[in-house]
C-alpha positions in Angstrom: 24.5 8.7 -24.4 23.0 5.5 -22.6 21.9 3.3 -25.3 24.7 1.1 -26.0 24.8 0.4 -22.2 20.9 0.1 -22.2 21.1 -2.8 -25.0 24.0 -4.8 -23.6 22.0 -4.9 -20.2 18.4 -5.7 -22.2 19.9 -8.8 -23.5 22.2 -10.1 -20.3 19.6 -9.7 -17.6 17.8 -12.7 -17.0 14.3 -13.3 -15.3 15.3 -16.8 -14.7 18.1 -15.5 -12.6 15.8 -13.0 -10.9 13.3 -15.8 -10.1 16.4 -18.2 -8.4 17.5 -15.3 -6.1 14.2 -14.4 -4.5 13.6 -17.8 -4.0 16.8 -18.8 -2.4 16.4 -15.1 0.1 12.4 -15.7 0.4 13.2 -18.9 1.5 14.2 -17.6 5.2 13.5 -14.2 4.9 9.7 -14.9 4.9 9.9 -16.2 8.9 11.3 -13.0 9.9 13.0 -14.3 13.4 16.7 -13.0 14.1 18.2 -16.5 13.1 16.5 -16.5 10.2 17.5 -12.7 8.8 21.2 -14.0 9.8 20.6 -17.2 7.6 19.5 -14.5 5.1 22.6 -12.7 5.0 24.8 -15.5 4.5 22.7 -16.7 1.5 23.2 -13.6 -0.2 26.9 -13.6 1.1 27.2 -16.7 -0.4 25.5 -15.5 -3.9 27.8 -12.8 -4.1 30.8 -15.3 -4.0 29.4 -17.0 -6.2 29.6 -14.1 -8.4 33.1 -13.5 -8.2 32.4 -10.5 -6.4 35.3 -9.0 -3.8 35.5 -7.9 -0.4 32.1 -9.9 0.2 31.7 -10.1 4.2 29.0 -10.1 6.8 29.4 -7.0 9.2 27.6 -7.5 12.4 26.2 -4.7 14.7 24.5 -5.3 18.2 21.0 -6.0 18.6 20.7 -5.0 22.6 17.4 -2.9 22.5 19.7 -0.4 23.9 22.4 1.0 21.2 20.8 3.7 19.2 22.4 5.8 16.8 20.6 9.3 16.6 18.1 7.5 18.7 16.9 5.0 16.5 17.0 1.7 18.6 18.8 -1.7 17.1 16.4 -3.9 18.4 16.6 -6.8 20.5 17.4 -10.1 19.0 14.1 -12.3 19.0 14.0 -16.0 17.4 11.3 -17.7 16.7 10.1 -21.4 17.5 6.4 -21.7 17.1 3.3 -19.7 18.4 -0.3 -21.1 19.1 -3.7 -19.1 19.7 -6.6 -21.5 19.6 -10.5 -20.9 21.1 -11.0 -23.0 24.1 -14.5 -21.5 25.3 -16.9 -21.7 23.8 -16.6 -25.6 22.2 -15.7 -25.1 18.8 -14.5 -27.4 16.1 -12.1 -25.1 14.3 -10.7 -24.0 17.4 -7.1 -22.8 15.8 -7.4 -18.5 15.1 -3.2 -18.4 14.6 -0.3 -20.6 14.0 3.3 -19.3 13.4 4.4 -22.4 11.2 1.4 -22.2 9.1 1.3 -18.0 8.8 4.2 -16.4 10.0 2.7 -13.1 9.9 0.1 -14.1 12.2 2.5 -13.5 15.1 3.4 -10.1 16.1 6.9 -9.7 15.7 9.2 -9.0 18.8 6.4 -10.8 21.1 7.8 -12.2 24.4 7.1 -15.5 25.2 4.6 -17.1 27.1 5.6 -19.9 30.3 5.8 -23.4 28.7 2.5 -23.8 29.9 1.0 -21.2 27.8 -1.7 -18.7 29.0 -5.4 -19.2 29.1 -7.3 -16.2 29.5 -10.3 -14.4 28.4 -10.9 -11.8 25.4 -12.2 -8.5 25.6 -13.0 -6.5 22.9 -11.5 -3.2 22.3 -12.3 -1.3 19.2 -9.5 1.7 19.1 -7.3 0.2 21.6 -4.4 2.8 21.2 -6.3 5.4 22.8 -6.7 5.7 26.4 -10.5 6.8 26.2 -11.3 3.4 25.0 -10.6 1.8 28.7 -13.3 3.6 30.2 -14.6 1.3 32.5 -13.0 -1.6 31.0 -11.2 -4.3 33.5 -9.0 -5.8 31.6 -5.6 -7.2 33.8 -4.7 -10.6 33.0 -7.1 -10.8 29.5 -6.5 -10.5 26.0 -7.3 -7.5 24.0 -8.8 -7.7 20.8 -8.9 -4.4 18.3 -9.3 -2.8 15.0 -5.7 -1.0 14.9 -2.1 -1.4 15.4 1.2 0.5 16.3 3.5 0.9 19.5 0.5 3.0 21.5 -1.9 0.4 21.4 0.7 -2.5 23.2 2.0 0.2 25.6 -1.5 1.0 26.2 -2.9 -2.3 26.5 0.2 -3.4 29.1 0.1 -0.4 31.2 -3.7 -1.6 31.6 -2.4 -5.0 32.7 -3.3 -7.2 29.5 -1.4 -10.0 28.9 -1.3 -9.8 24.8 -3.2 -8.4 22.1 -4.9 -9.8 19.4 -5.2 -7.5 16.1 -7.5 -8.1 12.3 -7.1 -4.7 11.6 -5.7 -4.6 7.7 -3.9 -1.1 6.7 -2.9 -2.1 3.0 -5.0 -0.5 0.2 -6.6 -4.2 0.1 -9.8 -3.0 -1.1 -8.3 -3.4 -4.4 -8.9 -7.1 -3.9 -12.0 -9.2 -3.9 -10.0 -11.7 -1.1 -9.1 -9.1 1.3 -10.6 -10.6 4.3 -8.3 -13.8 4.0 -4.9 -11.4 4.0 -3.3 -10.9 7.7 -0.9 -8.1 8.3 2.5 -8.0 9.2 2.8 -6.2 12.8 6.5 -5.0 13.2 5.9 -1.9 14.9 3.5 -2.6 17.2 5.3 -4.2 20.0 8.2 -2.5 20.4 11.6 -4.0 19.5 13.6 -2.2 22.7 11.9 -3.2 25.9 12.9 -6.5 27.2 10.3 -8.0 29.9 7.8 -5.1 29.6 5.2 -5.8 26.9 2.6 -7.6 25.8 2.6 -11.0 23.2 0.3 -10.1 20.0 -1.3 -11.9 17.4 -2.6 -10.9 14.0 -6.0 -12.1 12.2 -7.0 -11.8 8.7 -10.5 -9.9 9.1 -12.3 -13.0 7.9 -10.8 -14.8 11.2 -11.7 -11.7 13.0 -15.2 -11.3 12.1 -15.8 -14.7 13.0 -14.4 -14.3 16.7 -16.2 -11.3 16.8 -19.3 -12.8 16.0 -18.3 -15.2 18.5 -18.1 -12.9 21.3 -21.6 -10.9 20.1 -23.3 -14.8 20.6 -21.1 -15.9 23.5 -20.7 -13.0 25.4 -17.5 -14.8 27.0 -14.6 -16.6 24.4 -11.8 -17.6 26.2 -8.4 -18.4 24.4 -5.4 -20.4 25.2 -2.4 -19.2 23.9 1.5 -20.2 23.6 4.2 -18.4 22.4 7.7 -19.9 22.3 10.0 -17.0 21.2 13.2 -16.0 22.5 14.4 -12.2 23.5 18.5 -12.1 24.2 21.3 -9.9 23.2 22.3 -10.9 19.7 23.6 -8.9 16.6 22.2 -8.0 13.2 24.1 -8.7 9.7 25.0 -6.2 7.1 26.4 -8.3 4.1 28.1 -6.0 1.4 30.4 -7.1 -1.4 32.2 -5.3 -4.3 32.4 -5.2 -8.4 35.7 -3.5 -8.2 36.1 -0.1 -10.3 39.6 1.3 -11.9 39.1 3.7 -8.7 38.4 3.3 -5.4 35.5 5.6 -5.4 32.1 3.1 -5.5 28.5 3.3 -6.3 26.3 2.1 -3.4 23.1 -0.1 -4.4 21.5 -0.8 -1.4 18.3 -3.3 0.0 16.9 -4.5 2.8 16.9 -8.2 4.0 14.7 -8.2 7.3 11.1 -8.3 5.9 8.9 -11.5 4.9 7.6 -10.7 1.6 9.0 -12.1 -1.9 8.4 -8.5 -2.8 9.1 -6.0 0.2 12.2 -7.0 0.0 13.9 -10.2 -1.5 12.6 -8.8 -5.3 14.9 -5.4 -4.2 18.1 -7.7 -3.2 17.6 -10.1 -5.7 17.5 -7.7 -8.7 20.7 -5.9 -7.5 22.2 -9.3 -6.9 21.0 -10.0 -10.5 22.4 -6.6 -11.8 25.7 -7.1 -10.6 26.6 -10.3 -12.0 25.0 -9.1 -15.7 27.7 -6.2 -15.5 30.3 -8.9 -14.4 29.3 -11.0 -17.1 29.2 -7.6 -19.9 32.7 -6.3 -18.5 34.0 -10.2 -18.4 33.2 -10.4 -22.5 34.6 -7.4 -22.8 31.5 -5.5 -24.1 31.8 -3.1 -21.1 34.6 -1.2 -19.7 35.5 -1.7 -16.1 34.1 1.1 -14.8 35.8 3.6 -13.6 34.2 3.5 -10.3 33.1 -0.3 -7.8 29.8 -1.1 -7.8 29.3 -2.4 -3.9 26.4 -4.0 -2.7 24.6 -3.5 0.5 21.9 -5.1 2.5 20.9 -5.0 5.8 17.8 -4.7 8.4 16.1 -1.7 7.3 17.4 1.8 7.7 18.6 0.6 11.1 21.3 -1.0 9.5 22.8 1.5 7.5 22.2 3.8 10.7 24.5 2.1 12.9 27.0 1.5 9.8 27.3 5.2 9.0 27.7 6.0 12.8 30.0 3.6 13.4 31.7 1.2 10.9 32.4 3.7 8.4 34.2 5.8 11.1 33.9 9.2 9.6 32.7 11.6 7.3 35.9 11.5 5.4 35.7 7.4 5.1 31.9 7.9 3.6 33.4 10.4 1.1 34.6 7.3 -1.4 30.6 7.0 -2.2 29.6 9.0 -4.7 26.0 7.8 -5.7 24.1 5.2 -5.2 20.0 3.7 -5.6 18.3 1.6 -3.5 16.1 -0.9 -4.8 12.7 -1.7 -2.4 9.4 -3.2 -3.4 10.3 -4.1 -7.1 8.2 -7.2 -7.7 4.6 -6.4 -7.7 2.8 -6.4 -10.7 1.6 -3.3 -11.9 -2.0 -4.3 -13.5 -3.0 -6.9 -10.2 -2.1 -4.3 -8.3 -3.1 -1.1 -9.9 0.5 -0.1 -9.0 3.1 2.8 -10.3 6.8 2.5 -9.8 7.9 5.4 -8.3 10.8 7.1 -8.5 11.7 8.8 -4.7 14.2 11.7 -4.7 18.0 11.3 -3.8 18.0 14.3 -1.3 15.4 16.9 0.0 18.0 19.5 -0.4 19.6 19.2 -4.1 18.2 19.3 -7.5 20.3 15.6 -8.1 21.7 14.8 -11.5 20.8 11.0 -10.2 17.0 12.2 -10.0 17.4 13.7 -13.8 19.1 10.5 -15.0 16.9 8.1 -13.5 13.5 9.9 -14.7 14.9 9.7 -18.7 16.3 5.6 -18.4 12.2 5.1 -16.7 10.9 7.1 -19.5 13.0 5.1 -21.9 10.7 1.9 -20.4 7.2 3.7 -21.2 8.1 4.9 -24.9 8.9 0.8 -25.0 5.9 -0.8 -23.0 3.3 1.3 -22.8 1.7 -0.9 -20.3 4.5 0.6 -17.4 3.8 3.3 -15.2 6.0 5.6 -13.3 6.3 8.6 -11.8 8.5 11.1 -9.6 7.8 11.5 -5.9 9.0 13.8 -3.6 12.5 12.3 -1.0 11.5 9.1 1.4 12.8 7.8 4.2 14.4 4.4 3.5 17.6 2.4 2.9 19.0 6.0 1.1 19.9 7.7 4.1 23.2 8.0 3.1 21.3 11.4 0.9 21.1 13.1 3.8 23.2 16.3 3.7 26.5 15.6 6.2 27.1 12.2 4.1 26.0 13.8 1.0 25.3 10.6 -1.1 22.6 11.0 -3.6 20.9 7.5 -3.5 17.5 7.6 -5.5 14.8 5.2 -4.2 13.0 3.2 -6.5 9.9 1.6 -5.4 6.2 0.4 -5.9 3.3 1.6 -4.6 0.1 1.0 -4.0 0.7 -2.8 -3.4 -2.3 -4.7 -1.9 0.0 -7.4 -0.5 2.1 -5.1 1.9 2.7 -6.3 4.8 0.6 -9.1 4.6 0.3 -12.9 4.4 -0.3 -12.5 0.4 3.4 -11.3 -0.5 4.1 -14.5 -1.9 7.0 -15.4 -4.5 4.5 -16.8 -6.9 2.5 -13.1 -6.6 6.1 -11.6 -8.1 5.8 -10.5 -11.5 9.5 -11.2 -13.1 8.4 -8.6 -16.1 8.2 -6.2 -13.8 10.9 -6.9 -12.2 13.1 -7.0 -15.5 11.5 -4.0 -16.9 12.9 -2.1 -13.4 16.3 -3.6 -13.9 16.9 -2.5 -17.7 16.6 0.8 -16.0 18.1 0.6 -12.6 21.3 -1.1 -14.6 22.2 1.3 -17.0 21.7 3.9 -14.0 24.4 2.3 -12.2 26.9 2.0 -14.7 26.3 4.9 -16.1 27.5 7.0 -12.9 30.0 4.0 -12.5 31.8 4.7 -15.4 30.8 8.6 -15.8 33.3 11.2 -16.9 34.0 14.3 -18.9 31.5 14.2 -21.4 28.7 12.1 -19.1 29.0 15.2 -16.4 28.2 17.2 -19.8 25.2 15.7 -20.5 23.9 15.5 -17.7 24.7 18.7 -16.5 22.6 19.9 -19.4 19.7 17.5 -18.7 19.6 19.3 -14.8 19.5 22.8 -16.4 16.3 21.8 -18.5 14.9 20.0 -15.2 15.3 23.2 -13.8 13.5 25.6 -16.0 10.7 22.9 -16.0 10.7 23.2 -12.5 10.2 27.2 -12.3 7.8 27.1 -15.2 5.7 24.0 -13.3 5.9 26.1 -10.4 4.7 29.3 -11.8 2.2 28.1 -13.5 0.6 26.3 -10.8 0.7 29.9 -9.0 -1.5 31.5 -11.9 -3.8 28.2 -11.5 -4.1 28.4 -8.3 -4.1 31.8 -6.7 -0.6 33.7 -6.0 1.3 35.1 -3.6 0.1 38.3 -2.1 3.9 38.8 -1.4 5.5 38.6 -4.6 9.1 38.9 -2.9 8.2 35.3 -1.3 7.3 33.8 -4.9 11.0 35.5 -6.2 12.5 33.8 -2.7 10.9 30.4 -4.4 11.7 30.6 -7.2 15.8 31.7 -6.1 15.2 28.9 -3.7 14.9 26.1 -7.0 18.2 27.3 -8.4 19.8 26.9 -5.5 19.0 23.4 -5.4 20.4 23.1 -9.1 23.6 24.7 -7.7 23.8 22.0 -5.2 22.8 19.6 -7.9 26.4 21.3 -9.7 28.4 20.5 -7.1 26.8 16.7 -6.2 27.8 16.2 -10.2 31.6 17.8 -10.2 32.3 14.5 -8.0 32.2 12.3 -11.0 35.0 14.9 -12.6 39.0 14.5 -12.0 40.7 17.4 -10.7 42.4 18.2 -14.1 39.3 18.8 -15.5 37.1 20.6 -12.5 38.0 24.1 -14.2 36.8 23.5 -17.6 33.7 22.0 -15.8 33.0 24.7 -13.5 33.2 27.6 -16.2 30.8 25.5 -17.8 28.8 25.3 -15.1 28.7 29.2 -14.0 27.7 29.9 -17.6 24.6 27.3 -16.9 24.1 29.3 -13.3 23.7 32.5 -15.0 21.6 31.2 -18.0 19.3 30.1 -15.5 19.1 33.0 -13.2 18.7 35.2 -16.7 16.0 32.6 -17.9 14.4 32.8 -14.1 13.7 36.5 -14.2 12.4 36.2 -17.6 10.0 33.8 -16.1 9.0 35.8 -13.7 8.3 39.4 -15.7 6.2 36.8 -17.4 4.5 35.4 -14.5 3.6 39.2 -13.3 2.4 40.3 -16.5 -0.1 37.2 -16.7 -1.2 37.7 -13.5 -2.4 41.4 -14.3 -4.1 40.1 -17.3 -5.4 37.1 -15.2 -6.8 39.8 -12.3 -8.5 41.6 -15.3 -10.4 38.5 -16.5 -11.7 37.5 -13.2 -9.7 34.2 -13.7 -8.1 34.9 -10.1 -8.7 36.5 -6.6 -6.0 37.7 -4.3 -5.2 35.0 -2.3 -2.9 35.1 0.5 -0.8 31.7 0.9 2.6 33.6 2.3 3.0 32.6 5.8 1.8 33.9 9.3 4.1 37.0 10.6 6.7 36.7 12.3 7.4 37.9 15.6 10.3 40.1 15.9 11.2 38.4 18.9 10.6 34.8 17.9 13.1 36.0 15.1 15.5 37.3 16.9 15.5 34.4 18.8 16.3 31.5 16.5 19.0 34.0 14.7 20.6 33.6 17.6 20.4 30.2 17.8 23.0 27.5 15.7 22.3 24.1 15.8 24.9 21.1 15.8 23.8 18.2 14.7 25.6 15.0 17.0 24.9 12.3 15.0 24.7 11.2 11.3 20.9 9.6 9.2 17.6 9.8 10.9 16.5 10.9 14.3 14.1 8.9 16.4 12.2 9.2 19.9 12.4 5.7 20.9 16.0 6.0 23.1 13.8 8.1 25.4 12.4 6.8 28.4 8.3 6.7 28.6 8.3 9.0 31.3 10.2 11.9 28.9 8.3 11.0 25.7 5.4 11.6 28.1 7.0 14.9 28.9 8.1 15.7 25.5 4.7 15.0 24.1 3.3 17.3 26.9 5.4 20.3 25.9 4.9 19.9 22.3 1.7 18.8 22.1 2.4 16.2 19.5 2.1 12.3 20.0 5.4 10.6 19.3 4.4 6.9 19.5 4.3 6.7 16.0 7.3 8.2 14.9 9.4 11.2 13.9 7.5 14.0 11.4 9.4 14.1 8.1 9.6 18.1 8.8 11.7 17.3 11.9 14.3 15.0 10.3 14.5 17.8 7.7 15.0 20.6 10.4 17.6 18.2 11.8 19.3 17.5 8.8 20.0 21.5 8.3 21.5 21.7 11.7 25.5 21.4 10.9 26.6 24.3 13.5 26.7 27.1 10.3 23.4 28.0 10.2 21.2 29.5 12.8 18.1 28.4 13.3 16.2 31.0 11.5 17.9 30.4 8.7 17.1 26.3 8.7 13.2 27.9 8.6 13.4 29.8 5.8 15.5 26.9 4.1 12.0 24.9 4.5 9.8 27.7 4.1 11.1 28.2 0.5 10.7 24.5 0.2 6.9 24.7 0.7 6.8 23.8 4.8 4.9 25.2 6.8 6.8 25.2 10.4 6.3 27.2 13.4 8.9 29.7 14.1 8.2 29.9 17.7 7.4 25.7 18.0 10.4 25.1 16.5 12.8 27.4 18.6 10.8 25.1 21.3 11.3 22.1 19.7 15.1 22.6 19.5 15.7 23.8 22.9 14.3 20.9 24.6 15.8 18.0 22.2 19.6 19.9 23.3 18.3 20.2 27.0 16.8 16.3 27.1 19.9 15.0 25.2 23.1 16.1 23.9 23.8 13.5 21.8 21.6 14.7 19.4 22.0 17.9 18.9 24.0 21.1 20.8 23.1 25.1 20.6 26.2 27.2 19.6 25.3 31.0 20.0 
């Protein structure tokens, strides 16, 4: 079905190609500051003219640490100049610890700057500086603190305490994969936070070789004093999305999407650069006329990380029904990384948390096209992540696959380097990702055929998979619960139906929807099957000894706590991801009090999902038992809590209809 498309796209991509484009983004990318993500954009605006494509523009959206879709804060704007951290006491030769023209990442990013003068003050060391127990006793106004950890907490923290910056070698990647971890230094760009203007700390960020030697210093010293500068700018700026199109016959388009605000050669100029590359092999097929024009545009879209396409769904795309022209889409992150150096897989993220996705189906057989081919290529299939795909989320309705590699030991660190890229890898990726897009670009009648039948298999895998891991495992005491589950999976496939009847023209949606009620019932026949199977096994399992009853169903339910969240329907206010960080301290401190959770670090994935499932139809109880059958396990009564004060605190976010 794909093959002719795969071979066409085998022998047009071209490494070479691959190689020029993350060198030309890398090349400003790497530094990070506002200016230089802006410079970003317009080389990739200008690629994409060069390419022919259409519609190619630079949208820009505020970066005022104050506008925040769903409450995700579009940071302030922060340039770079240059930042300095250098020993003064004791006497030391090699007095320099950090330089941001020498190792960009050695900054923290969003630090204010210093006076012209600089600041010379004293270290004290901190281990575990992001918790409040680790002050005891501990004078430390107008001094440096130097730690073992990182995140928003421990700069809050350490400026509530009066500290004037923070200095960091703590190393988070899976580097113990490398035998020259100590010389890597992480990437801090959640630490200080990106919406508070005059209220934090300046941070720096040591490779643990240069942080066991200042330790070591302090240990002999007792006393190390530092002198640092930081010349940075904070201001009201904006933030570039640059998008461009490979028209279609249609004006529906297929979204591929990547993220231009991040240093590395691989996290993310590899992910831009192969869509770039992509693009302009399909140009190049359709332009020799070995390709179609597909039926549907290919458009291109890059911008700061999730933030971007945040504030574009809220605002420049207007409305639901102006989003409604997308009909799939992949977004391309961390592609680069070679997978024997880095003892890596490619994996393949889910379009949606709520539908069985014919994308997710497709994409699984082109990446297992790769491994019949190279043996040497790993992938595997991983469960829906938050990234540049939030247009997946259910009131958009977008499947967008993520495909991504992971564990890499240069993450966020010094080491992501474009001569660390491995353009096999990256080519390998492509072959796949390529024939994905024009696949669904020029899908019809017979595609939507195939691949319908390809989500029907998926989907008796699934129940079998699931089943069987039941018998393996223990089962449910409450067998109505496993029949829920297993219900539960073909209602995802039914959603998967209707995600796949987009790619259809209205002439032929009846023919395809008696087609695809026969495959509803051929799976609900081939489910209960399944499970008189399942029961009968487990008898015979009980018999043998090979399982004890185990109870895994959930806690009971209070009738009142029931009651309760039936009555309750939550509205949804705003469209992608939720976030804490438009909340003042003084209410996250509240919040976190009446929760009992710790929100510094972000939102739970369980929330976002909860939130996604509020769309003012379906009461609260009902958004539970949604995720219940999908394997959470959520709180009934927290979560009637949890609702009630996110409407009370704001309602932008979300409103309770009764």
């Amino acid at each position: 079905m794909y093959k002719n498309i795969w071979d066409l796209i085998e022998l047009e991509l071209s490494k070479n190609n691959i190689d020029g484009y993350i060198g030309r983004i890398w090349e400003s990318a790497r530094w990070f500051s506002f200016d230089k993500i802006n410079e970003t954009a317009k080389t990739i605006e200008k690629i994409m003219n060069e390419l022919g494509l259409s519609d190619t523009r630079i949208i820009e959206y505020p970066a005022d640490g104050k506008t925040s879709p769903g409450g995700l804060v579009m940071p302030n704007a922060w340039d770079v100049k240059d930042a300095l951290l250098e020993i003064i006491e004791p006497k030391i030769e090699n007095k320099v610890l950090a330089r941001y023209k020498e190792n960009p990442q050695s900054l923290m990013m969003f630090s204010p700057p210093t006076s012209d003068k600089g600041i010379t003050a004293e270290i004290v060391l901190i281990d575990s500086a992001d918790k409040e127990e680790s002050y005891k006793a501990l004078d430390v106004r107008n001094k440096i603190v130097f730690t073992n950890t990182d995140g928003i907490k421990l700069s809050e923290l350490a400026f509530s305490k009066g500290a004037v910056g923070i200095i960091s070698d703590v190393l988070s990647t899976p580097s113990p994969l490398c035998d020259f971890s100590d010389k890597l230094t992480q990437w801090h760009n959640y630490t200080i936070p990106c919406w508070q203007n005059g209220k934090k700390v300046f941070g720096f960020s040591l490779s643990p070789e240069k942080g066991k030697f200042l330790r070591s210093l302090i240990k002999e010293h007792g006393k190390v004093r530092v002198f640092a500068k930081v010349d940075t700018r904070i201001y009201k700026g904006s933030l570039p999305l640059a998008t461009g199109l490979f028209p279609g016959k249609t004006k529906e388009e297929i979204i591929v999407t990547g993220h231009l605000c991040e240093p590395g050669a691989n996290d993310n100029a590899s992910g831009c650069a192969l869509a770039l590359e992509i693009v302009r092999a399909l140009k190049e097929l359709v332009n020799k006329k070995k390709l179609n024009v597909p039926k549907r545009g290919i458009r291109l879209i890059f911008s700061y990380e999730v933030r971007g396409l945040q504030y574009f769904v809220n605002n420049f795309a207007g409305n639901e029904n102006k989003l409604r022209k997308f009909i799939a889409g992949i977004n391309l992150d961390m592609v680069g990384n070679d997978q024997n150096t880095n003892r890596t897989i490619c994996r393949l993220m889910q379009s949606t948390p709520f539908a069985l996705s014919y994308t997710d189906v497709l994409l699984e057989k082109l990446f297992s096209r790769i491994t019949s081919e190279n043996s040497l290529f790993k992938y595997k299939e991983m469960s829906y992540c938050e990234a540049d795909n939030l247009l997946g989320e259910p009131a958009i309705n977008v499947p967008i696959p993520t495909v991504g590699q992971w564990p890499d030991i240069f993450y966020h660190t010094s080491f992501d380097r474009k001569e660390n890229i491995s353009l096999p890898t990256v080519y390998e990726i492509g072959k796949a990702s390529g024939t994905y897009i024009y696949f669904i670009a020029n899908a019809g009648f017979k595609e939507v055929f195939w691949l319908a039948s390809a989500l029907r298999e998926k989907t008796k895998k699934k129940i079998i998979d699931f089943l069987g891991r039941q018998l393996d495992g223990g089962s449910f005491k409450n067998l109505e619960e496993l029949e829920n589950r297993v219900k539960h999976i073909q209602h995802k496939t039914k959603l998967g139906f209707g995600l796949l009847a987009r790619l259809v023209k209205n002439r032929d949606l009846g023919q395809l929807k008696d087609y695809l009620s026969q495959m509803a019932k051929d799976l609900s026949l081939f489910a209960a099957n399944e499970l008189q199977y399942f029961k009968k096994q487990q008898k015979y399992y009980k018999k043998a000894g090979l399982i004890k009853q185990k109870d895994v169903s959930q806690k009971p339910i209070l009738a009142k706590e029931e009651l309760e969240a039936r009555a309750l329907v939550p509205k949804r206010k705003f469209l992608g991801y939720f976030s804490w960080e438009s909340f003042d301290q003084k209410t996250k401190e509240e919040i976190e009090k009446e929760l009992e959770i710790s929100i510094a670090s972000g939102v739970d994935r369980e929330l976002r999902l909860v939130l996604f499932l509020c769309n003012g139809k379906r009461t609260l109880f009902e958004i539970w038992e949604y995720l219940k059958n999908d394997g959470y396990d959520i709180n009934l009564g927290w979560l009637i809590k949890f609702i009630r004060i996110l409407s009370a605190h704001s309602s932008r976010f979300v409103e309770i209809q009764h």
